[in-house]
C-alpha positions in Angstrom: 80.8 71.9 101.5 82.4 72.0 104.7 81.9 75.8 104.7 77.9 74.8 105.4 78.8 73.0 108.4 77.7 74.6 112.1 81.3 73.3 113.4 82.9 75.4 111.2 80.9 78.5 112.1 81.3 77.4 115.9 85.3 77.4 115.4 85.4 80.6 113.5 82.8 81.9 116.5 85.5 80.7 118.7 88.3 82.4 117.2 86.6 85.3 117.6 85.8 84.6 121.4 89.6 84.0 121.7 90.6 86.8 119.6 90.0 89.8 121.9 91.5 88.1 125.0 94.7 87.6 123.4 97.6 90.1 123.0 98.7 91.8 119.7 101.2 89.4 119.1 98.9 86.4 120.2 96.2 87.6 118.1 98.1 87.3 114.9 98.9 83.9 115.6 95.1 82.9 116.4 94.4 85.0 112.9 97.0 82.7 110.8 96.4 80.1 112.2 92.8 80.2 111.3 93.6 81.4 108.3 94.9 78.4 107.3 92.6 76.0 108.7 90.0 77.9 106.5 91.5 77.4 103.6 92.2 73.7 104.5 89.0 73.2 104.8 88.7 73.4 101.4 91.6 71.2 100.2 94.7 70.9 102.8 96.9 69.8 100.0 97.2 73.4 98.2 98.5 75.0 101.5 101.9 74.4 100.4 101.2 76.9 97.6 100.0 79.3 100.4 103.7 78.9 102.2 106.0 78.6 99.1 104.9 82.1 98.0 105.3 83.3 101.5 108.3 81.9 101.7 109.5 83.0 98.4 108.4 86.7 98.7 109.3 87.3 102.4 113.1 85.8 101.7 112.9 88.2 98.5 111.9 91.0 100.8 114.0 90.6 103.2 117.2 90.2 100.9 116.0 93.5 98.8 116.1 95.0 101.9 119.8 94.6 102.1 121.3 95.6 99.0 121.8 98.1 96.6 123.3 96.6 93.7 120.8 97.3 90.7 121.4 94.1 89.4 121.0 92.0 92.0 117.9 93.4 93.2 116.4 93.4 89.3 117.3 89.5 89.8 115.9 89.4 92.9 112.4 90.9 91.5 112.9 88.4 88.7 112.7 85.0 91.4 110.2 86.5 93.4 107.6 87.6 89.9 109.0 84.1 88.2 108.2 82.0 91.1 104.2 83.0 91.6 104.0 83.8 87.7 104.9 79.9 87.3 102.9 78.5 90.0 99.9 80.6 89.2 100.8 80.1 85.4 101.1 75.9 85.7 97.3 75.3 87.8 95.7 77.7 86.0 96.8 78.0 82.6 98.3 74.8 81.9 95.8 72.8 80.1 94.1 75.5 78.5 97.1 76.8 76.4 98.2 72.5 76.1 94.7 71.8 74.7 95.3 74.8 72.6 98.3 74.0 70.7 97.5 70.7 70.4 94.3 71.9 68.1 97.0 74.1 66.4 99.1 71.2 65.5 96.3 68.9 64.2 95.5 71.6 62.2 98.7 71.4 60.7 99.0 67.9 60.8 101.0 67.0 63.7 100.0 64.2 66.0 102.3 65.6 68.8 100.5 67.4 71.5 101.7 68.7 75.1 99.6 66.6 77.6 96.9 67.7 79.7 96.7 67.4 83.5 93.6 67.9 85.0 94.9 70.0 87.3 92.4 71.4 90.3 92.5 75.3 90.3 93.3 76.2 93.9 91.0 78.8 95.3 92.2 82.1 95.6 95.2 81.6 94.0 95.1 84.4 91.3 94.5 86.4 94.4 96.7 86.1 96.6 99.7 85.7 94.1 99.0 89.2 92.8 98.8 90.4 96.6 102.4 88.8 97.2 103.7 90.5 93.7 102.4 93.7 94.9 105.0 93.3 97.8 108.1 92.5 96.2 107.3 95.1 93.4 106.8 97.9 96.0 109.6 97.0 97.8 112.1 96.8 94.7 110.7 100.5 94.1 111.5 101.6 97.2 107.7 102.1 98.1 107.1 99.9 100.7 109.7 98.8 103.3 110.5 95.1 104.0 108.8 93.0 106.1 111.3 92.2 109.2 108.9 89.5 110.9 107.8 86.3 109.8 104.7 86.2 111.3 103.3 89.1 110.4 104.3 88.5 106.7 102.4 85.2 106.9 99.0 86.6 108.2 100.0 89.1 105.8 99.5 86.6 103.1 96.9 84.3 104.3 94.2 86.8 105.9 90.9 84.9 106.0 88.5 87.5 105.3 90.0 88.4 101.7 92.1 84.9 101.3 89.7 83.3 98.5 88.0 86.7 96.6 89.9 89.9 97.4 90.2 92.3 97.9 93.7 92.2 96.7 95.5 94.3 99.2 98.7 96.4 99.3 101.1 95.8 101.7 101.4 99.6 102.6 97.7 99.3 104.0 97.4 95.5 105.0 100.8 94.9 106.5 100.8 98.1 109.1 97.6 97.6 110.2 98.7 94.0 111.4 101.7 95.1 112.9 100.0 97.3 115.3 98.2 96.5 118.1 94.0 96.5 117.6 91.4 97.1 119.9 87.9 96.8 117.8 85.8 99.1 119.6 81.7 99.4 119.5 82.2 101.3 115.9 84.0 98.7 114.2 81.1 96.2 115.6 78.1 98.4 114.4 80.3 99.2 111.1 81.1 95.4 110.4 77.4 93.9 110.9 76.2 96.5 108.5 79.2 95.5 106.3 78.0 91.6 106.6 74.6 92.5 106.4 74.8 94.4 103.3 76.8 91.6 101.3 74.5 89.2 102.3 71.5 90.6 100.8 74.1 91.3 97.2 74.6 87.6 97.6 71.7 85.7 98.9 68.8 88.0 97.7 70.2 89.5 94.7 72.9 87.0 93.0 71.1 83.5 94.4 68.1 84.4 93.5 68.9 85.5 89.9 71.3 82.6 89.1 68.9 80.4 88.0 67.3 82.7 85.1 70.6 83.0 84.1 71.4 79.1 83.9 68.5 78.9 82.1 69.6 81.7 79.5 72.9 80.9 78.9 72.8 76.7 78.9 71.4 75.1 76.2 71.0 75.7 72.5 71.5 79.9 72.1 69.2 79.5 68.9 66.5 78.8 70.7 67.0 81.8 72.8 64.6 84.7 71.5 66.1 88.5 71.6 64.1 89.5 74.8 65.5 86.0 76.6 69.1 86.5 75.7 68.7 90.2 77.0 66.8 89.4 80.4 69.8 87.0 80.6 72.4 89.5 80.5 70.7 91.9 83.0 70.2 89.5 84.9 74.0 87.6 85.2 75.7 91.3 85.3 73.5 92.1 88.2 74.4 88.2 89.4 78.2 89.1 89.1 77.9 92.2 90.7 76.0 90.9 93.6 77.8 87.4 94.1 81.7 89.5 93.8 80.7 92.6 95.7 78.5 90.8 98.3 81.8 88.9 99.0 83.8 92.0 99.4 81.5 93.5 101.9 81.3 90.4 103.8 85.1 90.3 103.9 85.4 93.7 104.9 82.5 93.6 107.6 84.5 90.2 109.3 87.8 92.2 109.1 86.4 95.2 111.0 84.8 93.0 113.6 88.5 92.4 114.2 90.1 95.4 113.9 91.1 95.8 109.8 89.8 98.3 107.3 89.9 96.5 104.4 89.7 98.3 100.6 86.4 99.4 99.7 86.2 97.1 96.5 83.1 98.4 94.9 81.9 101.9 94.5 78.4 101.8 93.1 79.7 100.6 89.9 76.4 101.2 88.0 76.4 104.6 88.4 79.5 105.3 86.2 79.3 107.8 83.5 82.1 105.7 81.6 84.2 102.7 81.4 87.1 104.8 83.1 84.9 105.8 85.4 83.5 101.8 85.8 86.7 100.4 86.3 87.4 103.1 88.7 84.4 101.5 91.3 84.6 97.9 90.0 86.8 95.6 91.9 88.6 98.2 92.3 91.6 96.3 94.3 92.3 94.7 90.7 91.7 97.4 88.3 94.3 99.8 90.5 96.5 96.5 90.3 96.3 96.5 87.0 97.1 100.4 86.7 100.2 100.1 88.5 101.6 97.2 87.3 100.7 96.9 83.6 99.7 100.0 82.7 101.9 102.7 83.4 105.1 100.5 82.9 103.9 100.3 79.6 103.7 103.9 79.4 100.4 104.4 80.9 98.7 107.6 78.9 102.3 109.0 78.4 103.3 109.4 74.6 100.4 110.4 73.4 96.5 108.9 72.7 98.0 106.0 70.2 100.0 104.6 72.7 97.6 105.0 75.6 95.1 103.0 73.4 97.6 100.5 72.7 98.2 100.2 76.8 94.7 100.4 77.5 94.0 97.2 75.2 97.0 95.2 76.3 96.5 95.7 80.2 92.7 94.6 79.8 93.1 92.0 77.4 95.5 90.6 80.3 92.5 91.4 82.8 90.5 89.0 80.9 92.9 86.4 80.8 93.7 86.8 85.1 89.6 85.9 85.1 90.2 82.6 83.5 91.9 80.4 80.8 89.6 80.4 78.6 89.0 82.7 74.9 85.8 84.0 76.6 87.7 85.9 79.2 90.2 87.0 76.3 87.0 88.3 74.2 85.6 90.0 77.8 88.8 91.5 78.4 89.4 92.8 74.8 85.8 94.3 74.3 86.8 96.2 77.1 90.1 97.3 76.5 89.1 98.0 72.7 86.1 100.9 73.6 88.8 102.2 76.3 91.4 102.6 73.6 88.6 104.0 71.3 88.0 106.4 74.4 91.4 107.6 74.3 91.5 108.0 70.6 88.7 110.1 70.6 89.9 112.0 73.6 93.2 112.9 72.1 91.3 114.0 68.5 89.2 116.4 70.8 89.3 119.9 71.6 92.8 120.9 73.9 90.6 120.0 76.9 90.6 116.6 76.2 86.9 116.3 76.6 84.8 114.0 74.4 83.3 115.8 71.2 80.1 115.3 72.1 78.3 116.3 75.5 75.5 113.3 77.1 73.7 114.0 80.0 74.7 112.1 82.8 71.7 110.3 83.3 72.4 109.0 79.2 75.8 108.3 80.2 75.2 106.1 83.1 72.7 104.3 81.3 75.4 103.8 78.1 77.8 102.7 80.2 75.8 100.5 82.5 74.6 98.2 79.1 77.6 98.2 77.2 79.0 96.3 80.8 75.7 94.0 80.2 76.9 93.3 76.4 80.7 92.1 77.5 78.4 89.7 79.9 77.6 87.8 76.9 81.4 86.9 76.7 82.3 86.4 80.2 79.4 83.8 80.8 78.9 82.4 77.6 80.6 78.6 77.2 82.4 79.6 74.6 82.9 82.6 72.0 80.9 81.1 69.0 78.4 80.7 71.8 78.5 84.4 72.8 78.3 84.9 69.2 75.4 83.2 68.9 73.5 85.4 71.5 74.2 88.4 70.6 72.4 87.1 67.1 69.6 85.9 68.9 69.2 89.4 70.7 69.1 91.1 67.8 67.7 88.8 65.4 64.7 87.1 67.3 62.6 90.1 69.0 59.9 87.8 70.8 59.0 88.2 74.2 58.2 84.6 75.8 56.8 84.0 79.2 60.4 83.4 80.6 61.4 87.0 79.5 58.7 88.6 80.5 58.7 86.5 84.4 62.5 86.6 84.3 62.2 90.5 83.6 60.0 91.0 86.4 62.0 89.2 88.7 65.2 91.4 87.9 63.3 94.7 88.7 61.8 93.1 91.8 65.6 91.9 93.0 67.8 94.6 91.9 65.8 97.6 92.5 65.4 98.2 95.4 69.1 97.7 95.9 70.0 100.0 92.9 67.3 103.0 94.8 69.7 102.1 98.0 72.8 102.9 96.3 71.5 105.7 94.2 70.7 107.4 97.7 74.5 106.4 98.8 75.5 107.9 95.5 74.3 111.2 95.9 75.3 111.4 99.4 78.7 110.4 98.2 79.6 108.1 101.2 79.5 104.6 100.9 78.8 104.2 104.7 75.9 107.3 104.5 73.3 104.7 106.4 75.4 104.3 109.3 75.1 108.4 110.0 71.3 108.8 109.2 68.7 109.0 111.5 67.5 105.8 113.3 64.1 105.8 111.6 66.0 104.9 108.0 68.5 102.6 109.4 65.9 100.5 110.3 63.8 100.8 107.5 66.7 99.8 105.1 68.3 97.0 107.1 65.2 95.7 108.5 64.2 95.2 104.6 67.5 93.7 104.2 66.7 90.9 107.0 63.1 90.6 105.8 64.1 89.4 102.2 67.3 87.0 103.9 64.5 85.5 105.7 61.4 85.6 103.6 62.5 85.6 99.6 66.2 83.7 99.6 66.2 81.0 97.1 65.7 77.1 98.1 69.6 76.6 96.4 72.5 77.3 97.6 75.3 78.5 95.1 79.2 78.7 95.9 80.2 82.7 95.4 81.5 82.8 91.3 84.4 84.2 92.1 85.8 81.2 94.0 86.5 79.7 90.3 89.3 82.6 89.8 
């Protein structure tokens, strides 16, 4: 991929030279303009996607901005949702629900069938269409004010760092913090290396390194898969997701600071959770607050009492499934979810007035519940199909026979993750995501010099494209 290349990381070290010699103003044009030369670099053709929802939502913004007139700005909100809902809905959904109702008409005995395309999912587009949404919505509310210049709506859309993988940002944070001038001082430097460091290691170390156990998991014939296999699997690919996504996020972030941005802290030691509200409140957390203000509350949110909070609960995450991909795995992911949420609610509303659960865990049983009914839903959201997930979770209770590959592939998960998991543990209690920066010198070094050890000694021979991308 031309994201290997040394001249691409010699133009992007250019832009950077550049960057702090220019004016605010001139740096926001180097930033866009690099913006979209990275994502050309992956395929030049889709950057008219890029500039027709920029387009669309900054003339939306702009026209919201001048009227009054309930109607017209309800049909405003309409072209501006409409517009990204169909582009997003046409490349990415497309031939999944064409291939889908042509099985439903066979079954019925119709030859007819809507044809399929082929189409090329454009990176980052289910990413930066809900980050354009987010506009127009929060300026129909009243929430945000319009963007006046062009520019700065642009970069707004296109930012580099978070183009491709999130995080989703709001326009509140995203959009002042380009309109004003930047000066990245010595803190933002030290604060961004430790950033890029950090996701690095989640990536290289952690999700590289344990993609191949889970190829070798979840390809192939599940019924040859023995209980112990399937389970070593599923530790290892939620660790794999959580290392690949957030390693991205931190990477973003750390670039962004090098050049003035704060960008959303998108994970928040999501293992450590005491339950799936609690889980979805640290994972990808730019898409789960999303979610929260766009789905959930306008269906009611957990007004109404705890049958229609269940309800909302497993319609907003059954939709979360379905933003991850077009495919009945995703759905399956999504529903599992939103199905023990609802059941949390449930349970909530039959307990005692102060809506606490019936039953008291520790918290130490509580993390660990929560942290493996995460690992079961992996079995849907990497699984090729749903008769396929199906099939595992069969073999992982059926076939309780620990193989050489668990018992290696088991080893290598503990030697990967843990350290990383001790790390965060540390952050945890501390209850600052940035604690390492503010400790003493002697544990700075010990942490990050580990980091840059295992980068250079223990990264996998492969390379693998961050899994994310495909969304």
């Amino acid at each position: 991929m031309v994201f290997d290349s040394f001249l691409f990381w010699y133009f992007y070290a250019a832009v950077l030279l550049a960057y702090f010699r220019l004016p605010h103003r001139g740096q926001n044009a180097l930033l866009l303009a690099a913006s979209y030369v990275f994502y050309a670099c992956w395929d030049w053709r889709f950057l008219g996607l890029i500039w027709a929802s920029t387009a669309v939502d900054y003339a939306v913004g702009r026209a919201l901005a001048r009227t009054d007139a309930p109607a017209r700005r309800r049909a405003l909100l309409l072209a501006s949702v409409g517009t990204n809902l169909s582009i997003l809905g046409f490349f990415k959904y497309w031939d999944f629900f064409a291939r889908e109702l042509g099985g439903l008409l066979a079954a019925i005995g119709l030859a007819a069938a809507p044809p399929t395309l082929e189409l090329i999912l454009p990176v980052g587009i289910s990413f930066y269409t809900f980050q354009t949404m987010s506009y127009t919505i929060d300026v129909y509310r009243r929430r945000t004010p319009a963007c006046a210049d062009r520019l700065d709506f642009a970069l707004f859309v296109a930012f580099f760092p978070q183009l491709v993988a999130g995080p989703i940002e709001r326009a509140g944070r995203l959009i002042g913090q380009i309109s004003r001038p930047r000066s990245p001082g010595v803190e933002d430097v030290r604060a961004g290396t430790y950033l890029v460091l950090v996701g690095l290691f989640k990536k290289v170390v952690l999700a590289d390194s344990l993609a191949p156990l889970v190829e070798a998991v979840f390809t192939g014939d599940a019924a040859a898969r023995t209980g112990p296999e399937v389970a070593m699997g599923a530790y290892a690919f939620a660790l794999q997701i959580y290392g690949d996504f957030s390693g991205y996020s931190s990477i973003a972030q750390g670039v962004a600071r090098w050049l003035g941005f704060h960008l959303t802290d998108n994970f928040r030691h999501p293992f450590f959770a005491r339950d799936l509200g609690d889980l979805w409140r640290r994972w990808h957390v730019s898409l789960s607050t999303w979610l929260r203000d766009y789905v959930f509350v306008p269906l009611g949110g957990g007004q109404g009492g705890a049958v229609r909070t269940a309800r909302n609960a497993l319609v907003t995450f059954a939709l979360c499934g379905l933003w991850h991909g077009a495919a009945w795995t995703y759905v399956a992911w999504g529903t599992f979810h939103g199905a023990l949420l609802a059941a949390r609610a449930l349970l909530r509303g039959a307990a005692r007035p102060g809506g606490e659960l019936p039953w008291a865990l520790g918290d130490a049983w509580r993390v660990a519940l929560t942290f493996h009914l995460f690992v079961v839903s992996a079995l849907f959201f990497r699984a090729e199909s749903v008769s396929h997930s199906v099939q595992l979770a069969v073999a992982l209770v059926d076939r309780p026979v620990m193989t050489d590959l668990a018992a290696a592939g088991l080893a290598m998960v503990v030697f990967y993750s843990a350290p990383l998991l001790l790390f965060e543990a540390w952050l945890e209690r501390r209850g600052d995501l940035y604690a390492l920066l503010s400790a003493p010198w002697p544990a700075r070094a010990a942490v990050q010099g580990y980091m840059v050890w295992m980068l250079v000694l223990f990264h996998p021979g492969a390379k693998s494209v961050f899994y994310y991308f495909r969304f």
